[in-house]
C-alpha positions as CSV (number, residue, x, y, z in Angstrom):
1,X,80.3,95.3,78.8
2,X,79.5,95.2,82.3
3,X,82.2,94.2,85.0
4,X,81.5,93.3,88.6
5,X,84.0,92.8,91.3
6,X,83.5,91.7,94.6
7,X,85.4,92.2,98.0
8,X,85.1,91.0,100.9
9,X,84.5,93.0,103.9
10,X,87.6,91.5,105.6
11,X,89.2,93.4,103.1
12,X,88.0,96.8,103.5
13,X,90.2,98.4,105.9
14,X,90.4,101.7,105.9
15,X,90.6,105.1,107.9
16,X,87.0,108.0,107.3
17,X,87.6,111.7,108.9
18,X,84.1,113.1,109.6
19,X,84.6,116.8,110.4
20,X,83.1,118.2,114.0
21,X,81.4,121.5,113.5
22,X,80.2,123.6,116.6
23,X,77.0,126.3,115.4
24,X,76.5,129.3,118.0
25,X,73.5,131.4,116.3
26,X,74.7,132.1,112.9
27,X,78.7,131.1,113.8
28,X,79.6,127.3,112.5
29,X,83.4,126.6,112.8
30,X,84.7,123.7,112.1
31,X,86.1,122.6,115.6
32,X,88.3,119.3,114.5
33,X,88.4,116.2,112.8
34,X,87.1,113.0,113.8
35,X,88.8,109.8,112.6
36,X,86.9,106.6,112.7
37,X,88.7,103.3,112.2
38,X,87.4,101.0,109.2
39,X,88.7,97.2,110.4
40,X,86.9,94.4,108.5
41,X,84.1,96.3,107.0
42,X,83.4,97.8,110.7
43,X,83.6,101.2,111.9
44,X,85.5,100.5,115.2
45,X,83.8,101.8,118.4
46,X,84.2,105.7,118.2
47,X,82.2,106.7,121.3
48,X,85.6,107.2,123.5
49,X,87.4,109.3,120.8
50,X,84.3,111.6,120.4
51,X,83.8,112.2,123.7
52,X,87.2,113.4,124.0
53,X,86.7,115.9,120.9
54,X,83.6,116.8,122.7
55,X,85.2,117.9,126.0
56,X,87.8,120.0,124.4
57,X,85.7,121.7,122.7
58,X,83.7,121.9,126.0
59,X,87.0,123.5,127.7
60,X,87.3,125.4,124.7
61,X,84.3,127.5,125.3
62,X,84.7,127.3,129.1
63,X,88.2,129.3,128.7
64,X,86.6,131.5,125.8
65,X,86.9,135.3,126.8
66,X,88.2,134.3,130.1
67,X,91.5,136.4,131.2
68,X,91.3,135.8,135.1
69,X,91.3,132.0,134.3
70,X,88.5,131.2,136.7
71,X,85.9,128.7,136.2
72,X,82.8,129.5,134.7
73,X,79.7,128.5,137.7
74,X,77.9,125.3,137.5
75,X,80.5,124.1,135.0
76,X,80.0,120.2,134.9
77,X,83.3,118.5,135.8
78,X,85.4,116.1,134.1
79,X,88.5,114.0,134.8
Protein backbone atom coordinates (compact mmCIF):
# COMPACT_ATOMS: atom_id res chain seq x y z
CA UNK A 1 0.00 0.00 0.00
CA UNK A 2 1.07 3.14 -1.44
CA UNK A 3 0.87 6.51 0.60
CA UNK A 4 1.22 9.97 -0.80
CA UNK A 5 1.48 13.13 1.17
CA UNK A 6 1.51 16.46 -0.05
CA UNK A 7 2.95 19.81 1.27
CA UNK A 8 2.78 22.81 0.33
CA UNK A 9 5.67 24.94 -0.52
CA UNK A 10 4.61 27.54 1.98
CA UNK A 11 5.51 25.05 4.26
CA UNK A 12 8.92 24.12 3.34
CA UNK A 13 11.12 26.32 5.29
CA UNK A 14 14.21 25.33 5.88
CA UNK A 15 18.11 26.20 6.09
CA UNK A 16 20.82 23.99 3.02
CA UNK A 17 24.80 24.44 3.80
CA UNK A 18 26.56 23.98 0.42
CA UNK A 19 30.24 23.67 1.14
CA UNK A 20 32.83 26.33 -0.72
CA UNK A 21 35.84 24.55 -1.97
CA UNK A 22 38.95 26.51 -3.44
CA UNK A 23 41.27 23.91 -6.04
CA UNK A 24 44.93 25.36 -6.67
CA UNK A 25 46.56 22.45 -9.06
CA UNK A 26 46.08 19.38 -7.19
CA UNK A 27 45.18 21.26 -3.52
CA UNK A 28 41.09 21.42 -2.92
CA UNK A 29 40.31 22.67 0.65
CA UNK A 30 37.29 23.21 1.78
CA UNK A 31 37.32 27.03 2.40
CA UNK A 32 33.77 27.54 4.38
CA UNK A 33 30.24 26.92 4.35
CA UNK A 34 27.63 28.55 2.61
CA UNK A 35 24.15 28.73 4.05
CA UNK A 36 21.26 29.42 1.82
CA UNK A 37 17.89 30.36 3.32
CA UNK A 38 14.81 27.97 2.24
CA UNK A 39 11.48 30.56 2.90
CA UNK A 40 8.34 29.25 1.18
CA UNK A 41 9.85 26.71 -1.06
CA UNK A 42 12.40 29.53 -2.28
CA UNK A 43 16.02 29.68 -1.84
CA UNK A 44 16.37 33.37 -0.71
CA UNK A 45 18.72 35.58 -2.74
CA UNK A 46 22.27 34.31 -1.85
CA UNK A 47 24.35 36.42 -4.23
CA UNK A 48 25.40 39.04 -1.22
CA UNK A 49 26.39 36.27 1.21
CA UNK A 50 28.57 34.57 -1.45
CA UNK A 51 30.26 37.28 -2.50
CA UNK A 52 31.27 37.94 0.92
CA UNK A 53 32.65 34.21 1.32
CA UNK A 54 34.25 34.94 -1.99
CA UNK A 55 36.29 38.02 -0.85
CA UNK A 56 37.67 36.41 2.19
CA UNK A 57 38.82 33.84 0.67
CA UNK A 58 40.18 36.47 -1.84
CA UNK A 59 42.03 38.23 1.23
CA UNK A 60 42.86 34.89 2.33
CA UNK A 61 45.14 34.19 -0.52
CA UNK A 62 46.16 37.87 -0.81
CA UNK A 63 47.77 37.67 2.91
CA UNK A 64 49.00 33.93 2.11
CA UNK A 65 52.88 33.78 2.69
CA UNK A 66 52.98 37.35 3.25
CA UNK A 67 55.09 38.50 6.51
CA UNK A 68 55.77 42.19 5.60
CA UNK A 69 51.95 42.68 5.25
CA UNK A 70 52.08 44.52 2.05
CA UNK A 71 49.76 44.31 -0.66
CA UNK A 72 50.18 42.07 -3.41
CA UNK A 73 50.40 44.54 -7.09
CA UNK A 74 47.34 44.92 -9.18
CA UNK A 75 45.33 43.48 -6.26
CA UNK A 76 41.62 44.57 -7.22
CA UNK A 77 40.13 46.51 -4.29
CA UNK A 78 37.17 46.17 -2.33
CA UNK A 79 35.24 48.07 0.36
Amino acid sequence: MAVRVEVPLSAVNTEVGLPITVSLGDETITAGTLYLDVRNGQVEDFRKPYADALREIADAIEQAGQTDGGEVPDAAAHG
